[in-house]
BALOBA-1460 file (C-alpha; in Angstrom, 3 decimals):
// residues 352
<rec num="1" residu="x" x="17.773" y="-52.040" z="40.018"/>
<rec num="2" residu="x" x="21.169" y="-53.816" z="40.581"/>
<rec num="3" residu="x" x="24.038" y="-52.000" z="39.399"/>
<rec num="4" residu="x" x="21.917" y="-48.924" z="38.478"/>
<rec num="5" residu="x" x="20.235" y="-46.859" z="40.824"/>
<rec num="6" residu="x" x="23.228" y="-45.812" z="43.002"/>
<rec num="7" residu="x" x="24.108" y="-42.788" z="44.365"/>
<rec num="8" residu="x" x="25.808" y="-41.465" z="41.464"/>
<rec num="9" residu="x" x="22.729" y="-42.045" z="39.449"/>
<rec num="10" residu="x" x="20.592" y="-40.807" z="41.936"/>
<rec num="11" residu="x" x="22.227" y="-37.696" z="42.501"/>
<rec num="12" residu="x" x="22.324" y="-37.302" z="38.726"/>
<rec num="13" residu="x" x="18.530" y="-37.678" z="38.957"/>
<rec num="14" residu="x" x="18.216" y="-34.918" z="41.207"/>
<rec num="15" residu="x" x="19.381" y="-32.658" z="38.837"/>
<rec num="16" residu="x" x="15.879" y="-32.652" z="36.994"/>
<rec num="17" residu="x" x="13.596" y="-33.803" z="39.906"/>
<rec num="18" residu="x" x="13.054" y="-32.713" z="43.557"/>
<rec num="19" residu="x" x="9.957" y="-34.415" z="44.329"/>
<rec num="20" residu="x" x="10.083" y="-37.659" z="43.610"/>
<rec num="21" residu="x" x="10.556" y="-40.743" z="45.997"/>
<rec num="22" residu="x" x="13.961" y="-42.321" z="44.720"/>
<rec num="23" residu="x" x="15.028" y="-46.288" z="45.109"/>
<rec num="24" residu="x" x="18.463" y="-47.715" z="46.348"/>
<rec num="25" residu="x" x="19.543" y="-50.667" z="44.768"/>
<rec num="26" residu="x" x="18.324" y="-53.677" z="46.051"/>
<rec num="27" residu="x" x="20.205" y="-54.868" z="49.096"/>
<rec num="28" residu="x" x="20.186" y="-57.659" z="50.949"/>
<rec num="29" residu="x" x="19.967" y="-57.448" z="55.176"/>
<rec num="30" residu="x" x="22.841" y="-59.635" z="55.766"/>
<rec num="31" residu="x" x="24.926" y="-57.421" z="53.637"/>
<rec num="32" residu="x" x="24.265" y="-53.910" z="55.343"/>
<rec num="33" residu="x" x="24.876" y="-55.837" z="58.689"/>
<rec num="34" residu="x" x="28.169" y="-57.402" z="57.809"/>
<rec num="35" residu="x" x="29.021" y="-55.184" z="54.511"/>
<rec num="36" residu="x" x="30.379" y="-52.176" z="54.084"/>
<rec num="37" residu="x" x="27.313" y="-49.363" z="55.367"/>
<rec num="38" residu="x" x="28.988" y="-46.461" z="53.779"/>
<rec num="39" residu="x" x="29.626" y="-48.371" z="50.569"/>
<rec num="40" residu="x" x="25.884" y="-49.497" z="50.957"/>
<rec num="41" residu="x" x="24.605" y="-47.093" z="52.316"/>
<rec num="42" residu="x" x="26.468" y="-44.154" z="51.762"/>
<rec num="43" residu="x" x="24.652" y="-41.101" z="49.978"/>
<rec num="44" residu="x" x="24.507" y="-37.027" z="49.252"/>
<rec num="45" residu="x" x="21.869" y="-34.950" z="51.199"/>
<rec num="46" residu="x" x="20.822" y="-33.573" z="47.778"/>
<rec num="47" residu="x" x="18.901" y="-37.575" z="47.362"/>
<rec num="48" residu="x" x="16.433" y="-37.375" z="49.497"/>
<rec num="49" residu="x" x="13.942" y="-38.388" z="49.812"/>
<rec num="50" residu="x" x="14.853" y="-42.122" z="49.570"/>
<rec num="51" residu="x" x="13.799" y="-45.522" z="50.118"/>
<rec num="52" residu="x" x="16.015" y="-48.144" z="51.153"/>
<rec num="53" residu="x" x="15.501" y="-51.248" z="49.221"/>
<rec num="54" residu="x" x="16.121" y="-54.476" z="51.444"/>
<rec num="55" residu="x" x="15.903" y="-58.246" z="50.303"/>
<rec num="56" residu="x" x="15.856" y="-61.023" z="52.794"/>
<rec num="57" residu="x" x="13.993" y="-63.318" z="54.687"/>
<rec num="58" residu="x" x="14.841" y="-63.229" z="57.986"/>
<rec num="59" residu="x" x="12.658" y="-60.631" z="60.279"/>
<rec num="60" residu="x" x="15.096" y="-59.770" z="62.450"/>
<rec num="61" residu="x" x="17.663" y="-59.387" z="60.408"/>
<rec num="62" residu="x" x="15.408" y="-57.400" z="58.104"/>
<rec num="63" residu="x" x="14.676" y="-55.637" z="61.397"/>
<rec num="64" residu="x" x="18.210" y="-54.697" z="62.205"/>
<rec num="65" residu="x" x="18.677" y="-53.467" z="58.632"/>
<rec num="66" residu="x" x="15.934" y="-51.220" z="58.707"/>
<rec num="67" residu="x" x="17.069" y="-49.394" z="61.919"/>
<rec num="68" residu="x" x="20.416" y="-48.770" z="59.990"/>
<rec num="69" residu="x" x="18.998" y="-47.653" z="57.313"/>
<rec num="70" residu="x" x="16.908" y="-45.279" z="59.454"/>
<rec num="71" residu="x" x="19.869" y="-43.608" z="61.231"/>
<rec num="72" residu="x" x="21.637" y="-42.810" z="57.848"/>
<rec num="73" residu="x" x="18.360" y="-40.720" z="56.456"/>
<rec num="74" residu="x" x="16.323" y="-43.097" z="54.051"/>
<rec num="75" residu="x" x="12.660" y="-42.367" z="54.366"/>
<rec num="76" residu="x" x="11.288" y="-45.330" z="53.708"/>
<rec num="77" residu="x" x="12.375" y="-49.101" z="53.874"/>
<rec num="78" residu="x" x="10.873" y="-51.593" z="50.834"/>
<rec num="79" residu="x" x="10.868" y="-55.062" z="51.012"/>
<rec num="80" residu="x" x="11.302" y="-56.415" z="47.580"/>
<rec num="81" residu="x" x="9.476" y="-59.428" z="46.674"/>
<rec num="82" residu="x" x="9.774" y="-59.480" z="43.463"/>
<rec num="83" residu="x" x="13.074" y="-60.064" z="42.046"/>
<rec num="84" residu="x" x="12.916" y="-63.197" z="40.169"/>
<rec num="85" residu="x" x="16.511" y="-64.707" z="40.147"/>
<rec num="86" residu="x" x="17.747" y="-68.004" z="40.660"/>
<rec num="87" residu="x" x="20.638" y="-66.188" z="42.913"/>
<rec num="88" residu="x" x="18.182" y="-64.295" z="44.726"/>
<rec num="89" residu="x" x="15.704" y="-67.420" z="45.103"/>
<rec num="90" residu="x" x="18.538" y="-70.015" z="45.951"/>
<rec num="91" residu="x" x="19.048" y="-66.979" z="49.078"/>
<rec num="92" residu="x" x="15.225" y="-67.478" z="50.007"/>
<rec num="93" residu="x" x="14.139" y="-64.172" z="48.732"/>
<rec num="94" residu="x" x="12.611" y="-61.407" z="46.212"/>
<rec num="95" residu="x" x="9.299" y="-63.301" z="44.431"/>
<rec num="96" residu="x" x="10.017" y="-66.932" z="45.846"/>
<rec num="97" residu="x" x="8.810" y="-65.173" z="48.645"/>
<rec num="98" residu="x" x="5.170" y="-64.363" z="47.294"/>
<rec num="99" residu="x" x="4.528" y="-68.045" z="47.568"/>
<rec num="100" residu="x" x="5.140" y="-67.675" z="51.911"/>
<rec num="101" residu="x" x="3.009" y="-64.875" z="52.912"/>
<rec num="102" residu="x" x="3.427" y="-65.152" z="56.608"/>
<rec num="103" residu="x" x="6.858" y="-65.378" z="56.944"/>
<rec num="104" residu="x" x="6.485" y="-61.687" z="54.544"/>
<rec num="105" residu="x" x="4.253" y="-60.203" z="56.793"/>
<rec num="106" residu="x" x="5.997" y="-61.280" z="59.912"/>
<rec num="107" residu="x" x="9.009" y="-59.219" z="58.138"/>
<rec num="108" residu="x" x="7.038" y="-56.335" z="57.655"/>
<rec num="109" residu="x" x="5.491" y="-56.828" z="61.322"/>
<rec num="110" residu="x" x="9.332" y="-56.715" z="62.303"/>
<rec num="111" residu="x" x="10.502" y="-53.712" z="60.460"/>
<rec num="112" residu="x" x="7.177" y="-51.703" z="61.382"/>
<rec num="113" residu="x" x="8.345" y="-52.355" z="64.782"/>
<rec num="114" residu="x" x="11.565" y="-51.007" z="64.725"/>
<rec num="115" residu="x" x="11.222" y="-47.919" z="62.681"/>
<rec num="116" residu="x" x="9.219" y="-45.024" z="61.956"/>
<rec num="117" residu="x" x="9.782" y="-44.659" z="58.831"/>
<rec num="118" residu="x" x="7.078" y="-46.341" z="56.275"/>
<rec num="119" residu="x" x="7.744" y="-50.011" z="55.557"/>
<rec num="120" residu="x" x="6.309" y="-50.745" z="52.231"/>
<rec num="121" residu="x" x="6.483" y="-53.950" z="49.914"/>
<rec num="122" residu="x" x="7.329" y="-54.115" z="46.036"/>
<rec num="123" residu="x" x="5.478" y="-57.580" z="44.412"/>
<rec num="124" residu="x" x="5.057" y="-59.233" z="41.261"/>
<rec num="125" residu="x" x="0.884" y="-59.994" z="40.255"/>
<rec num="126" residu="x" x="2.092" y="-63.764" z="41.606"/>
<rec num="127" residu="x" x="4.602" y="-66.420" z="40.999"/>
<rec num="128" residu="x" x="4.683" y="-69.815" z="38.486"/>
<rec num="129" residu="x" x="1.138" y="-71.082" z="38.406"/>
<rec num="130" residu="x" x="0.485" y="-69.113" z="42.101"/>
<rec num="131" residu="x" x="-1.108" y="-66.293" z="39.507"/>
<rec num="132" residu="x" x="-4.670" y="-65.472" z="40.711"/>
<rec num="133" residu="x" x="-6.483" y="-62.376" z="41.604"/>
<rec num="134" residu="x" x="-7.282" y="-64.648" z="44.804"/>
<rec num="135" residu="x" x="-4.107" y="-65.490" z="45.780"/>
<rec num="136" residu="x" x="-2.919" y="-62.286" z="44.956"/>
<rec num="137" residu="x" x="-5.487" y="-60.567" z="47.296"/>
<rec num="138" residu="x" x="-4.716" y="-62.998" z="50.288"/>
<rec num="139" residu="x" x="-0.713" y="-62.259" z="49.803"/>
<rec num="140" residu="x" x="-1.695" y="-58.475" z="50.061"/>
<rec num="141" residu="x" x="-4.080" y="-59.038" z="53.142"/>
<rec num="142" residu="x" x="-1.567" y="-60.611" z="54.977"/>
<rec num="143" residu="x" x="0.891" y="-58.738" z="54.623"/>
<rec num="144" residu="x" x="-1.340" y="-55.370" z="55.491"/>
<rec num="145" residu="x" x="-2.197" y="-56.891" z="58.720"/>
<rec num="146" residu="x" x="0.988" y="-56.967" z="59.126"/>
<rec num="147" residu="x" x="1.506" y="-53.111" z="59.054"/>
<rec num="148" residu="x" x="2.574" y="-52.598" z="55.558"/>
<rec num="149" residu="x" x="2.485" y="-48.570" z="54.682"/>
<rec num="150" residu="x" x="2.241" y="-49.138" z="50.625"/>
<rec num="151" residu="x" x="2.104" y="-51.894" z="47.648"/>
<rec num="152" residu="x" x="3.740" y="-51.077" z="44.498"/>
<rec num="153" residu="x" x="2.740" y="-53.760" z="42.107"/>
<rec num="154" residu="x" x="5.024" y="-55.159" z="39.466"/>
<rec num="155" residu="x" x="2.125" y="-55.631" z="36.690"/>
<rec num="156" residu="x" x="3.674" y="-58.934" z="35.605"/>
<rec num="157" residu="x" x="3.515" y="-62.274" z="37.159"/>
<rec num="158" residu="x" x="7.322" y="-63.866" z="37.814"/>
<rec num="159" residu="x" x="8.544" y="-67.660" z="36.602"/>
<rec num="160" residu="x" x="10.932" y="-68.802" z="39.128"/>
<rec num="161" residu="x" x="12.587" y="-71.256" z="36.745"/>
<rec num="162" residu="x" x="12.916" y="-71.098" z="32.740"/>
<rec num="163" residu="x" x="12.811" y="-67.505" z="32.298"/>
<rec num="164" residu="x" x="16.019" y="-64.856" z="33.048"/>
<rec num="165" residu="x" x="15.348" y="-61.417" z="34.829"/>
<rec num="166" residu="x" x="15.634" y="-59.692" z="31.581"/>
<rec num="167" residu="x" x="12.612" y="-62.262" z="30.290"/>
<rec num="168" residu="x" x="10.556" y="-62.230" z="33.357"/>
<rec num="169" residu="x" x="10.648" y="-57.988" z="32.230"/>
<rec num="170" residu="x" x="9.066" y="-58.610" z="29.220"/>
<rec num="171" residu="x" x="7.763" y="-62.332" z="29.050"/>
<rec num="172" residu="x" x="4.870" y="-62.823" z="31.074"/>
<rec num="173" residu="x" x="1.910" y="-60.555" z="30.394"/>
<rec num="174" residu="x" x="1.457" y="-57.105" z="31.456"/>
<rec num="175" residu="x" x="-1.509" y="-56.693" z="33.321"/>
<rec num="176" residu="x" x="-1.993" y="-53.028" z="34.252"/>
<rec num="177" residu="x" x="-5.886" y="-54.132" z="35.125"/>
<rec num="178" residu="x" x="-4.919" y="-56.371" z="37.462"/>
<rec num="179" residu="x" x="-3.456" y="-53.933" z="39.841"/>
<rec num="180" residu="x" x="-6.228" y="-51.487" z="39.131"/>
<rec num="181" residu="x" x="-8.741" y="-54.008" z="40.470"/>
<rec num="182" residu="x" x="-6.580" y="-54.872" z="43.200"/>
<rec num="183" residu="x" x="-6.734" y="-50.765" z="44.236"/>
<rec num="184" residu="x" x="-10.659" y="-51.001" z="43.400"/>
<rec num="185" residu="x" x="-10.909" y="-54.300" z="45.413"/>
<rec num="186" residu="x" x="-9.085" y="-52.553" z="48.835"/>
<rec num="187" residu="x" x="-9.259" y="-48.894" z="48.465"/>
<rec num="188" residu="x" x="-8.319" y="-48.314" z="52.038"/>
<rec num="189" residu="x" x="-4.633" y="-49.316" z="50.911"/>
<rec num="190" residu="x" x="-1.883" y="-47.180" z="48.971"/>
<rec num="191" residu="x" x="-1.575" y="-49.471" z="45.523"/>
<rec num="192" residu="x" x="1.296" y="-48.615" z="43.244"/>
<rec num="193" residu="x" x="1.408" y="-49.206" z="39.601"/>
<rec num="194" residu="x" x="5.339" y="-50.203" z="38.223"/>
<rec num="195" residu="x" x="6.279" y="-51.783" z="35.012"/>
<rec num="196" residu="x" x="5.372" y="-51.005" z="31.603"/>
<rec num="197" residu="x" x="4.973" y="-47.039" z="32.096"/>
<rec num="198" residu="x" x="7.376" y="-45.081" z="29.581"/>
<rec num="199" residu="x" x="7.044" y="-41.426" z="30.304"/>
<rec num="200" residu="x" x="4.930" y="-39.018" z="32.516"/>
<rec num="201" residu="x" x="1.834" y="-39.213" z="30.559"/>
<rec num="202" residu="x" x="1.150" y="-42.479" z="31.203"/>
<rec num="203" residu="x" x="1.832" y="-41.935" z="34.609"/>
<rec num="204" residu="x" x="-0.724" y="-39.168" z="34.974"/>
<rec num="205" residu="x" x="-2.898" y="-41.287" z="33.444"/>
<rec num="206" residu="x" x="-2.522" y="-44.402" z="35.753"/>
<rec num="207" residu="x" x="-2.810" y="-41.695" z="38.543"/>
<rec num="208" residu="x" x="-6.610" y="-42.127" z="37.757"/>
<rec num="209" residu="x" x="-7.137" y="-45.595" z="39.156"/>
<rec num="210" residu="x" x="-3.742" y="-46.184" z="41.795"/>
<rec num="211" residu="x" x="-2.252" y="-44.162" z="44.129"/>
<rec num="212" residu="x" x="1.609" y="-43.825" z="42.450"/>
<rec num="213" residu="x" x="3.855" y="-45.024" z="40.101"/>
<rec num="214" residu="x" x="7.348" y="-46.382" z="39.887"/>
<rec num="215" residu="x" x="9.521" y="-45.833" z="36.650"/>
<rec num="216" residu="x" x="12.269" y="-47.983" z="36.388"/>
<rec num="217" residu="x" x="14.110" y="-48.869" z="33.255"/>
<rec num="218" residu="x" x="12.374" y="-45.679" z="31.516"/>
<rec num="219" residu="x" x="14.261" y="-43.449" z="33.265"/>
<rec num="220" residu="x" x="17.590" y="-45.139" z="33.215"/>
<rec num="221" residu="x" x="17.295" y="-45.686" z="29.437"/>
<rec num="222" residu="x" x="16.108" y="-41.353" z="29.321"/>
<rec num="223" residu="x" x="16.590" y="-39.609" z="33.023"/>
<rec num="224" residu="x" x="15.099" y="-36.296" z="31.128"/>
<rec num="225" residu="x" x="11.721" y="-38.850" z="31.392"/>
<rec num="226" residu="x" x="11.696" y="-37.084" z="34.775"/>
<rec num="227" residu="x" x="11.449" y="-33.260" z="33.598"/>
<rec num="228" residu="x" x="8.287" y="-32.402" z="34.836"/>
<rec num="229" residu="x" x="7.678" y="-34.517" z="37.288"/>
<rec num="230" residu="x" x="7.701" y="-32.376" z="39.958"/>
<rec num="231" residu="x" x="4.794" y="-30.266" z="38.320"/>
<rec num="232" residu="x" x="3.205" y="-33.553" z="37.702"/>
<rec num="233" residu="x" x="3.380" y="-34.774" z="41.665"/>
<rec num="234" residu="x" x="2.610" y="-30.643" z="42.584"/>
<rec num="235" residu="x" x="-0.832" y="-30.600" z="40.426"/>
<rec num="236" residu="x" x="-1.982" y="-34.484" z="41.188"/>
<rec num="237" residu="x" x="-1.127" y="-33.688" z="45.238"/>
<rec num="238" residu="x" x="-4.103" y="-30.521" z="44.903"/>
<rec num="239" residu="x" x="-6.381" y="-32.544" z="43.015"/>
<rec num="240" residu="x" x="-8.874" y="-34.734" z="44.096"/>
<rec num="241" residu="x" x="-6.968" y="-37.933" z="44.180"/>
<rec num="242" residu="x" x="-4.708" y="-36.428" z="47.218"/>
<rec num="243" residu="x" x="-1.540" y="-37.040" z="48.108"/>
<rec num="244" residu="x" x="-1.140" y="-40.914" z="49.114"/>
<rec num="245" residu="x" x="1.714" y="-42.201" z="46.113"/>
<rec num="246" residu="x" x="4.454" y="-41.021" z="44.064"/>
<rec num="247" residu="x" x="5.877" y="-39.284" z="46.904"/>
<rec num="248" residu="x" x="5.566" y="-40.534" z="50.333"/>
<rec num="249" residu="x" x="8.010" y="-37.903" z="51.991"/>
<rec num="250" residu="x" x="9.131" y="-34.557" z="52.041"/>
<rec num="251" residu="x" x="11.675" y="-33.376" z="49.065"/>
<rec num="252" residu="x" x="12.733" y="-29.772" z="49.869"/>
<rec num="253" residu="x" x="17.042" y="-29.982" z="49.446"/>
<rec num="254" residu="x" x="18.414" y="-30.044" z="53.144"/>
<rec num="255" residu="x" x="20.008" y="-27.224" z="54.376"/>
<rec num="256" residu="x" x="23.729" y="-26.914" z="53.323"/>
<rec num="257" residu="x" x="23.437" y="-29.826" z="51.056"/>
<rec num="258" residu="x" x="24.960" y="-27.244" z="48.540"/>
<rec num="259" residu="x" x="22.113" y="-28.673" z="45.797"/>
<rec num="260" residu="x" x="20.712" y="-25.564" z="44.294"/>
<rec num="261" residu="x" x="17.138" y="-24.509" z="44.473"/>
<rec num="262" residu="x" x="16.145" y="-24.296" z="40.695"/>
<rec num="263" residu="x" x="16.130" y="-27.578" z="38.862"/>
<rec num="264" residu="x" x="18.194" y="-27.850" z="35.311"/>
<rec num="265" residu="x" x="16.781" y="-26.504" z="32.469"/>
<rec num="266" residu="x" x="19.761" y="-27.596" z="29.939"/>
<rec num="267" residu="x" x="21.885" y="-30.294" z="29.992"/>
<rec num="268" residu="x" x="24.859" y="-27.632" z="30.101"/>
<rec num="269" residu="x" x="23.335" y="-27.211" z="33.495"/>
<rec num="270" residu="x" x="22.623" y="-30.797" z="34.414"/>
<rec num="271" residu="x" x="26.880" y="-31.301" z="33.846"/>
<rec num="272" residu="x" x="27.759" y="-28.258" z="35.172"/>
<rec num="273" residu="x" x="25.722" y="-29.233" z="38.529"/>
<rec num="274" residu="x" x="27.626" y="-32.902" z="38.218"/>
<rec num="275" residu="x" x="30.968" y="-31.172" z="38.047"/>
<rec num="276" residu="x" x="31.612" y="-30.197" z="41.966"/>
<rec num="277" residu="x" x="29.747" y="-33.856" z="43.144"/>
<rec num="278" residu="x" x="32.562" y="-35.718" z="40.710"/>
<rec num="279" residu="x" x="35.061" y="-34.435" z="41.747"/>
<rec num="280" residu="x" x="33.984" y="-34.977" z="45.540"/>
<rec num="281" residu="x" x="33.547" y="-38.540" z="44.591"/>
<rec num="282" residu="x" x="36.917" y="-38.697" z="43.289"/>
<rec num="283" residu="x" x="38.640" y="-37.107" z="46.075"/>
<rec num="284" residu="x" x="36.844" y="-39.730" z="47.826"/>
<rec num="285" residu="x" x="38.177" y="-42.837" z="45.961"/>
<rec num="286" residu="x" x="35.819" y="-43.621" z="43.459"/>
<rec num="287" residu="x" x="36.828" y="-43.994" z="39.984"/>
<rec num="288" residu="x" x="35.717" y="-41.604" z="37.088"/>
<rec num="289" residu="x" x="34.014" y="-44.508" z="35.241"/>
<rec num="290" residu="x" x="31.343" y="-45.523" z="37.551"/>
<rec num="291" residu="x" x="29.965" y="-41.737" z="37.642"/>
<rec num="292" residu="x" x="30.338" y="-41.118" z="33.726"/>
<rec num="293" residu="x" x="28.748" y="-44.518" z="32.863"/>
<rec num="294" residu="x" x="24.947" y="-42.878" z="34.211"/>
<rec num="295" residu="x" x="25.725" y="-40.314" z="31.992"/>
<rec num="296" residu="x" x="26.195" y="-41.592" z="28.542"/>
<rec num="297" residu="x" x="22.841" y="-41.405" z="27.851"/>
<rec num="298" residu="x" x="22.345" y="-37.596" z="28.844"/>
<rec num="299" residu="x" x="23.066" y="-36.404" z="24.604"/>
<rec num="300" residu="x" x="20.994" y="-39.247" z="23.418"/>
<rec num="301" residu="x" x="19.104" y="-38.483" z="19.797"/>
<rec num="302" residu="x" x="20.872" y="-35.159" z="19.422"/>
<rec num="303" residu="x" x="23.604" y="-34.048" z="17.257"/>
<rec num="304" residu="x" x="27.174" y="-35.132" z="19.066"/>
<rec num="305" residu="x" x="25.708" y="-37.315" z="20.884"/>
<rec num="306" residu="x" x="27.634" y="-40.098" z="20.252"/>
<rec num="307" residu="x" x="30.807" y="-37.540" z="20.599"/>
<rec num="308" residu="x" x="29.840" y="-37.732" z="23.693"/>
<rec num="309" residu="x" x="29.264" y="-41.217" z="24.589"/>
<rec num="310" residu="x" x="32.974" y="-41.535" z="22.440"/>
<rec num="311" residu="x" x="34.754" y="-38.890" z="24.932"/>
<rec num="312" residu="x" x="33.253" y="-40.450" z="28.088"/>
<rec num="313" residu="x" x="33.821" y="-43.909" z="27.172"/>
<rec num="314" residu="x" x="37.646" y="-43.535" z="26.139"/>
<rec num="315" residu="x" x="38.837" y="-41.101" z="28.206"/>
<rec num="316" residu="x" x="36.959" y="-42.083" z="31.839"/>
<rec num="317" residu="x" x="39.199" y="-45.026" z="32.536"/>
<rec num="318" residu="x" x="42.210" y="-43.483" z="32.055"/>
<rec num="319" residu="x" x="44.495" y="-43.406" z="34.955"/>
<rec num="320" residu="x" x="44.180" y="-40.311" z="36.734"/>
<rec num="321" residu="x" x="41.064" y="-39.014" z="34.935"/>
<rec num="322" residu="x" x="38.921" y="-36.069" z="36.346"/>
<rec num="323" residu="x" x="36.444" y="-33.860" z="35.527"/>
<rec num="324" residu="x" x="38.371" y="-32.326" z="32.614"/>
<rec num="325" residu="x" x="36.716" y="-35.417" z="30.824"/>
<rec num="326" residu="x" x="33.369" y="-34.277" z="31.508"/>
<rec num="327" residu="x" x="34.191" y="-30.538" z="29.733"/>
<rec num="328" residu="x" x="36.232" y="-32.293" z="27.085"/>
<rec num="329" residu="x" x="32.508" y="-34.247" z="26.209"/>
<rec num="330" residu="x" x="31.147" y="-31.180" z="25.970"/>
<rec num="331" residu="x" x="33.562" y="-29.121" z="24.079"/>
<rec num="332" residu="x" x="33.075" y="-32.272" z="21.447"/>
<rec num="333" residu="x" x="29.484" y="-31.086" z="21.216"/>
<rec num="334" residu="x" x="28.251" y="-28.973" z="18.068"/>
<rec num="335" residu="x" x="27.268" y="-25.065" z="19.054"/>
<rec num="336" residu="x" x="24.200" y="-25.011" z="20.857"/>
<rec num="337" residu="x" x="23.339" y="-28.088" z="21.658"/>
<rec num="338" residu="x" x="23.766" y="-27.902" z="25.332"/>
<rec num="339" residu="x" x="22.181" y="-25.324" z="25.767"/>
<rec num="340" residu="x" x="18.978" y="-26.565" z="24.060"/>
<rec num="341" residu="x" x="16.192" y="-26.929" z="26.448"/>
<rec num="342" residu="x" x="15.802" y="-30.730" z="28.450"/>
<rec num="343" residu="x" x="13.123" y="-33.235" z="27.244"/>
<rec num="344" residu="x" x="12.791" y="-36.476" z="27.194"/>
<rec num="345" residu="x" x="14.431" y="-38.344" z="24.207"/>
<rec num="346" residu="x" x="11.343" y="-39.712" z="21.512"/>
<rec num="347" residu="x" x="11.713" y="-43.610" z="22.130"/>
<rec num="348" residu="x" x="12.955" y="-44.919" z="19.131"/>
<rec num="349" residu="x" x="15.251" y="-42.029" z="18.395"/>
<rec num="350" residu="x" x="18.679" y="-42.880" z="16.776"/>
<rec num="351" residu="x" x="21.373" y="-42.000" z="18.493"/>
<rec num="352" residu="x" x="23.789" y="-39.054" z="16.620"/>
């Protein structure tokens, strides 16, 4: 997600979840060649595992991105083909790319070449009036043959033209049975379910017919969505169903990545933990704002929690700000109430 997932988030993530597989914003290949990598590509130990996001259309630049991507830790590299944009189509990629499925799987034929990480693909149900189970099947044939590791399936089909991103989210159907027959129809390949899917029980749920799921704008809205997810993945991996989604790599922290072993259990904890990692991003240049802004949310539907927001959102632009902010936010909190155990926020729960 543009603008969201990035390492501050991320790291904020990790806070409440070890096992799952997390995202990079979407990327394109021309940028991580010519970009800024650390800027890019840049992130704590502590994130891990974690996919690399790329958009293009070019294999060998894809390629080239890949490799990069590769050397700086990322465990997986996703091809996304289903952003709906007109920037992103006017650049030739995301879902206008569903409606060219060889020059996708020669991209994915590239990548798998040049890595060893898994190259997997992220895909909307179709795109315009390109919105069949059949032409949906023959995209995902192609592109296996091409060497694809996974499929996680956007639920939704994609308008190219006439509807924003934000529509294209919630406009066109969702169509969780689509992607269940599409598992059903090749069960030899690793299907994932994303869109539409609010907290973990729904996801163990949808664990029944597809091999993972992706959260997305669940858990930026709530990142306590993830408490318990780690049980969740630990349980489903012993079951029956096996271990082929939700986590497609290895999560213990790495070795002097100074991320400690037990996961939050209060949101006391989950600040004090992003209290060190601030103010290592600070000494590094980046301003107080674009950590505190993934962190608004963290009081949501409790009492001070708009104290909180209020504190953050005056105080982190400030010049010179640091992470006396942060403890000023929480000295604005009533007795208690960061120290009451995490959970996800009820949807629908006004904010305090």
């Amino acid at each position: 997600m543009l603008d969201l997932t990035d390492r501050h988030f991320r790291y904020l993530l990790r806070q409440v979840t070890r096992d799952t597989l997390l995202y990079s914003e979407m990327i394109t290949a021309a940028a991580v060649l010519h970009g800024d990598s650390e800027r890019l590509l840049g992130h704590h130990e502590a994130e891990r595992p974690l996919a690399l996001q790329l958009a293009g259309d070019d294999p060998d630049l894809l390629a080239r991105a890949a490799v990069m991507g590769e050397a700086r830790g990322y465990a997986e590299v996703n091809l996304n083909v289903g952003c709906p944009s007109d920037r992103v189509s006017r650049g030739n990629f995301g879902a206008c790319l569903m409606k060219d499925p060889p020059r996708v799987a020669a991209a994915v034929a590239a990548m798998r070449a040049a890595v060893t990480v898994p190259v997997t693909v992220k895909h909307r149900l179709g795109v315009d009036d390109m919105d069949s189970f059949e032409e949906l099947l023959a995209f995902v044939d192609a592109v296996a043959a091409a060497g694809a590791d996974a499929f996680t399936v956007h639920a939704r089909k994609a308008w190219l033209s006439g509807l924003s991103p934000k529509e294209n989210r919630t406009v066109p159907p969702l169509r969780h049975d689509a992607v269940h027959r599409l598992k059903a129809a090749r069960p030899e390949l690793v299907v994932e379910l994303n869109g539409g899917v609010a907290d973990l029980e729904e996801v163990a749920e949808q664990l029944d017919r597809v091999d993972g799921v992706m959260l997305g704008r669940a858990v930026y809205d709530d990142p306590f969505v993830l408490v318990g997810a780690d049980e969740l993945i630990g349980a489903w991996r012993g079951g029956p169903a096996g271990p082929s989604g939700v986590a497609r790599a290895p999560a213990a922290p790495a070795p002097g990545s100074g991320v400690a072993s037990m996961l939050a259990t209060t949101r006391r904890e989950v600040v004090a933990a992003m209290l060190p990692y601030t103010a290592d991003r600070l000494a590094a240049g980046a301003p107080l704002a674009a950590v505190t802004r993934h962190m608004l949310s963290l009081f949501r539907g409790l009492p001070g929690g708009r104290a909180w927001r209020r504190v953050l959102t005056e105080r982190s632009h400030l010049p010179g700000a640091g992470v006396e902010v942060l403890e000023a936010a929480l000295a604005a909190l009533p007795p208690g109430v960061a120290e009451l155990p995490l959970r996800p926020a009820r949807a629908g729960t006004p904010a305090r």
